[in-house]
FIVEXVO-428465 format. One line per 8 residues: number of its first residue (from 1); their letters; for each residue x, y, z of C-alpha. Coordinates in steps of 0.1 Angstrom, whole numbers, always signed. Layout:
% residues N
NUM> A> X,Y,Z ~ ...
END
This chain:
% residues 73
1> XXXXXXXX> -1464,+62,+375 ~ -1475,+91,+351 ~ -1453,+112,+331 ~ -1453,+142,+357 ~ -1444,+121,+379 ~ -1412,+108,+362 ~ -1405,+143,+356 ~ -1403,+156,+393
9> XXXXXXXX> -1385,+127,+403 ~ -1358,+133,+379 ~ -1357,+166,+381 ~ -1357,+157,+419 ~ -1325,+138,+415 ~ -1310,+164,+390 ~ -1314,+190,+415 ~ -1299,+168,+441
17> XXXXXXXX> -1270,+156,+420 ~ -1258,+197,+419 ~ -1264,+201,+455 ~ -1236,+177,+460 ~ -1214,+181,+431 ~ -1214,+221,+444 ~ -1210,+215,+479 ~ -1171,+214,+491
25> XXXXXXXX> -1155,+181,+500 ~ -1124,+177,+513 ~ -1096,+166,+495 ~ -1076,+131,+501 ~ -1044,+136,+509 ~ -1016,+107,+520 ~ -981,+116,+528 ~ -959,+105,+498
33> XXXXXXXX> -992,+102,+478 ~ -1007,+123,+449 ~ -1042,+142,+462 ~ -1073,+124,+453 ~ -1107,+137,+444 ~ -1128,+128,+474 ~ -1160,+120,+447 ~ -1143,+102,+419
41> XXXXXXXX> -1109,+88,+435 ~ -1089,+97,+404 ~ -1055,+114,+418 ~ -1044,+145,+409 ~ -1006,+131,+396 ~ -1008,+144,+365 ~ -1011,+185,+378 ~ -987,+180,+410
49> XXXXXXXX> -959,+159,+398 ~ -927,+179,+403 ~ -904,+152,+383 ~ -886,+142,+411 ~ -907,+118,+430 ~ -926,+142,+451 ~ -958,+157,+443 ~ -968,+196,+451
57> XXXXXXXX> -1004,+203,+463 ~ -1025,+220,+434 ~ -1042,+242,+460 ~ -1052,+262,+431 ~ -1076,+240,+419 ~ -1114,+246,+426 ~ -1131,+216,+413 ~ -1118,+180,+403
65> XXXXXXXX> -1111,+183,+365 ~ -1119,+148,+362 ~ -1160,+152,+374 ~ -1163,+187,+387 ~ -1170,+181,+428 ~ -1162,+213,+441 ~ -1127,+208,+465 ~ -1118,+220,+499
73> X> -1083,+219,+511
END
């Protein structure tokens, strides 16, 4: 493989990798569970914890802050 050719398959991938880091995926959510990022499965606990053993629904935010995949809710 020549060096152009490494190039537009990276730059292939790169391109792909934004296509799906900026397209919408739904959020998981369990009942009696912290919302999880849909890409990276880290939960959201840490921005919905309401100190009582519930969790509130951070339908404020727009992309995981963990690794960026947009959200839908």
């Amino acid at each position: 493989m020549n060096q152009i050719n490494i190039i537009r398959a990276y730059q292939k991938g790169y391109q792909k990798a934004l296509r799906d880091i900026n397209t919408p995926r739904k959020v998981i959510q369990k009942e009696w569970n912290p919302s999880e990022c849909p890409r990276c499965q880290k939960n959201y606990s840490a921005y919905e914890e309401c100190h009582d053993g519930y969790y509130k629904r951070v339908y404020s935010l727009e992309r995981c802050p963990y690794c960026g995949q947009k959200l839908e809710w």
